[in-house]
Backbone bond lengths (Angstrom), bond angles and torsions (degrees), N, CA, C in turn:
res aa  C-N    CA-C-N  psi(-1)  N-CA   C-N-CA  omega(-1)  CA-C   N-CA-C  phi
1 X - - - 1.452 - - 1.528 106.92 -
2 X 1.266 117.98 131.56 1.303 133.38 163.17 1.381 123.43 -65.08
3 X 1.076 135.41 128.09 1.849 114.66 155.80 1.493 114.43 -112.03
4 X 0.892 117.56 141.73 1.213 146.36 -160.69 1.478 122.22 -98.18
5 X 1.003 110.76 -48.98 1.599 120.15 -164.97 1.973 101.44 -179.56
6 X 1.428 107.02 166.63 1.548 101.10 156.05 2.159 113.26 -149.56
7 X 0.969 73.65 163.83 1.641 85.40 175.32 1.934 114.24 -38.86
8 X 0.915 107.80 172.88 1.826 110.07 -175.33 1.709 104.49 -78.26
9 X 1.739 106.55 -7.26 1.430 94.18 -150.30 1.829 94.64 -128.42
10 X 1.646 100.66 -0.26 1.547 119.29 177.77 1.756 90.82 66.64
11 X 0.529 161.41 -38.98 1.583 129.87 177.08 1.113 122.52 -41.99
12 X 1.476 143.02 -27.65 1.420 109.98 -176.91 2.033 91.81 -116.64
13 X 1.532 118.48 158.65 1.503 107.82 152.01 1.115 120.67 -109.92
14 X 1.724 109.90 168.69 1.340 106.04 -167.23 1.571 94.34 -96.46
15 X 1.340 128.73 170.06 1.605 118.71 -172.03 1.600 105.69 -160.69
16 X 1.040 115.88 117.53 1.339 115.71 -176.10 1.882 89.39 -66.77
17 X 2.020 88.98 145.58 1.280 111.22 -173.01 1.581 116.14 -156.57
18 X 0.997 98.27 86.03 1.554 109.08 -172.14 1.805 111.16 -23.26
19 X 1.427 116.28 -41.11 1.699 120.09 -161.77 1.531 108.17 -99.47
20 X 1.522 115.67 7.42 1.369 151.74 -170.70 1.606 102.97 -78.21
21 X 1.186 127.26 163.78 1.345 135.03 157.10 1.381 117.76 -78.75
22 X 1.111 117.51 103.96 1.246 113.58 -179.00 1.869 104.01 101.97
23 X 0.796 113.13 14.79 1.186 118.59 -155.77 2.039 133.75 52.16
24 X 1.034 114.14 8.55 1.498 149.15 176.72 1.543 116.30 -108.02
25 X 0.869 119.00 142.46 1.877 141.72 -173.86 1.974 105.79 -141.53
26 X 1.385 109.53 177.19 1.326 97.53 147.19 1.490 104.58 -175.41
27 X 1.421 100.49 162.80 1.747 100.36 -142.88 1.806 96.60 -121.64
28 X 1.252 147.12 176.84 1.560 149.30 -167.44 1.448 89.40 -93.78
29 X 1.188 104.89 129.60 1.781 118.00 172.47 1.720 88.34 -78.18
30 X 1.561 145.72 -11.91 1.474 102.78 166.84 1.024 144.79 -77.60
31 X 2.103 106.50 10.26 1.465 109.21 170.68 1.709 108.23 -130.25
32 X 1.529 104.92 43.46 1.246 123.99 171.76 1.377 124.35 -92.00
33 X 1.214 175.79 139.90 1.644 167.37 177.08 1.450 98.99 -143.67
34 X 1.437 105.11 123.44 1.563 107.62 157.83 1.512 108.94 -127.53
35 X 1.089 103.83 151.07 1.708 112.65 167.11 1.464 141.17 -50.55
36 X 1.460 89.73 -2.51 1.509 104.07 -160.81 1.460 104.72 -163.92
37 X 1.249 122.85 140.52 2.041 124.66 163.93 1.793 106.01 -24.16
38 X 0.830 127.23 153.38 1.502 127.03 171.04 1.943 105.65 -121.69
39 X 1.242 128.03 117.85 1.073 135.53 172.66 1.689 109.67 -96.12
40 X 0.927 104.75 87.24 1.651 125.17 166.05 1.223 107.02 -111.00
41 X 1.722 105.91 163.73 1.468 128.19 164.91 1.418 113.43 -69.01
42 X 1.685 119.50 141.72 1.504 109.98 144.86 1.686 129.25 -47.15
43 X 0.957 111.87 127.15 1.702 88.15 161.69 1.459 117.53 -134.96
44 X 1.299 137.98 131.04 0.864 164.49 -139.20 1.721 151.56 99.68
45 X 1.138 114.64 -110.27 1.656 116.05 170.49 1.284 122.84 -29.91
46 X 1.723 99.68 -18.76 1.718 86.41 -156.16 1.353 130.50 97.40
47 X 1.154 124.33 -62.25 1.425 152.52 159.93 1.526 113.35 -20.57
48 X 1.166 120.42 107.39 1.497 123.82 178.22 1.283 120.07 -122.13
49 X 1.782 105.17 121.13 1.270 101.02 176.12 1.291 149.78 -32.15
50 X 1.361 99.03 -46.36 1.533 125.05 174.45 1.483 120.13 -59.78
51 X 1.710 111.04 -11.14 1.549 100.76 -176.33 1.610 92.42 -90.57
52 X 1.750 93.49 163.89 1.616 88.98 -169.75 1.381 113.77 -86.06
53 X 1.902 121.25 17.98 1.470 117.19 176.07 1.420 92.61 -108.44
54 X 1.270 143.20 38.03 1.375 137.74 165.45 1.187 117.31 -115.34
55 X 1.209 164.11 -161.65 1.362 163.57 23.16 1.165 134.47 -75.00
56 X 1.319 116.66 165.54 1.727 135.99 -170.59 1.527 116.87 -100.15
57 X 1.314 98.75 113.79 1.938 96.30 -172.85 1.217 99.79 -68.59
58 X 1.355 106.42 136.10 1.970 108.72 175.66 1.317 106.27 -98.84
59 X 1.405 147.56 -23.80 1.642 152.43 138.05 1.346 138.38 -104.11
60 X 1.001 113.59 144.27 1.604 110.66 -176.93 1.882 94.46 -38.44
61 X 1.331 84.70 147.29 1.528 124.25 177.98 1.437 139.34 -135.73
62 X 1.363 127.39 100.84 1.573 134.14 -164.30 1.912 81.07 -55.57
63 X 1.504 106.26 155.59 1.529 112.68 163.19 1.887 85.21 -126.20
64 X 1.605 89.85 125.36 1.538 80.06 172.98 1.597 92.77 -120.86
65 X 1.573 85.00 -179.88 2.047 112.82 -170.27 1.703 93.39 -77.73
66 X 1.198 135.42 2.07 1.661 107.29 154.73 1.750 91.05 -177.62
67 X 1.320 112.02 -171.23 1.367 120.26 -156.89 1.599 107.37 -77.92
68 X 0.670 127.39 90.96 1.666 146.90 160.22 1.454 121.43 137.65
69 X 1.437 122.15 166.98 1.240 146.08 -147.06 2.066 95.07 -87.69
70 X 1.144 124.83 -12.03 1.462 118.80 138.22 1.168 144.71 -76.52
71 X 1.319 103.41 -1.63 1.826 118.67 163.54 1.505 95.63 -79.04
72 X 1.450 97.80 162.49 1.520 123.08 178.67 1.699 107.29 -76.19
73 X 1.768 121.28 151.10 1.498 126.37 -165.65 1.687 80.85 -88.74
74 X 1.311 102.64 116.36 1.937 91.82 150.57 1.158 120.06 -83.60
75 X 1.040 125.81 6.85 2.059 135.45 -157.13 1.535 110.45 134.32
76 X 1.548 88.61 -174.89 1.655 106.13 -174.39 1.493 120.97 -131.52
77 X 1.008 136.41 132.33 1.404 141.91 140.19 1.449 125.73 -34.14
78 X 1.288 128.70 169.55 1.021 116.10 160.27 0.963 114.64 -152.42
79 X 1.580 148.53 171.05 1.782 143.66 163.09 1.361 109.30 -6.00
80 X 1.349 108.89 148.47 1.946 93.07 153.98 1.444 114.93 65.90
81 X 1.311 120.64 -13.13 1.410 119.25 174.83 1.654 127.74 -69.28
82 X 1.037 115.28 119.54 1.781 121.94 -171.00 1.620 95.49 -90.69
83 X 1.229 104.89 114.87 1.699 123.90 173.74 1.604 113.51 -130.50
84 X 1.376 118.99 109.66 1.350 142.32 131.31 1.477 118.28 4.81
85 X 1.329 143.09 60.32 1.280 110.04 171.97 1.688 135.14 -85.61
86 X 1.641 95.51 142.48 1.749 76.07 -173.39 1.778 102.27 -128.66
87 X 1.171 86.36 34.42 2.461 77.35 176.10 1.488 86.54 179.64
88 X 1.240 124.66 163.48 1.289 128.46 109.15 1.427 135.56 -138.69
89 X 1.278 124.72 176.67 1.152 101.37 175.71 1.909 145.05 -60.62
90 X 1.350 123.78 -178.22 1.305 127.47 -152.80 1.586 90.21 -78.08
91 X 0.947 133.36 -22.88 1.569 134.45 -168.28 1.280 116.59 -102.59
């Protein structure tokens, strides 16, 4: 297997795949192992960790409807997730 590139958030790689679209697929880096660091491209969003309005959720995460844990869960995050930040609160 080739890798190719990976997601903004490294969980999944991209992998050249002949029966693929484009000839490429891409599969969850948590049942991937290499021998060594892998230097690939991001591919997708755009979104880079490294800028300082991004980060990477390191555990699942409630997303709630306003700033604290008495607001309602609208959903979840998960590992590996590349999120945008644009405010937060005064505290």
């Amino acid at each position: 297997m080739e890798i190719i590139g990976k997601d903004p958030g490294g969980s999944w790689w991209q992998i050249l795949y002949p029966a693929g679209t484009q000839g490429k697929g891409w599969v969850t880096s948590r049942y991937v192992t290499s021998g060594s660091p892998l230097e690939v491209p991001v591919i997708g969003s755009g979104a880079n960790p490294n800028d300082g309005n991004v980060a990477v959720v390191q555990q699942q995460l409630n997303v709630r409807s306003g700033p604290g844990a008495d607001f309602n869960s609208v959903g979840t995050l998960n590992p590996q997730d590349v999120v945008r930040l644009i405010g937060k609160d005064t505290n």
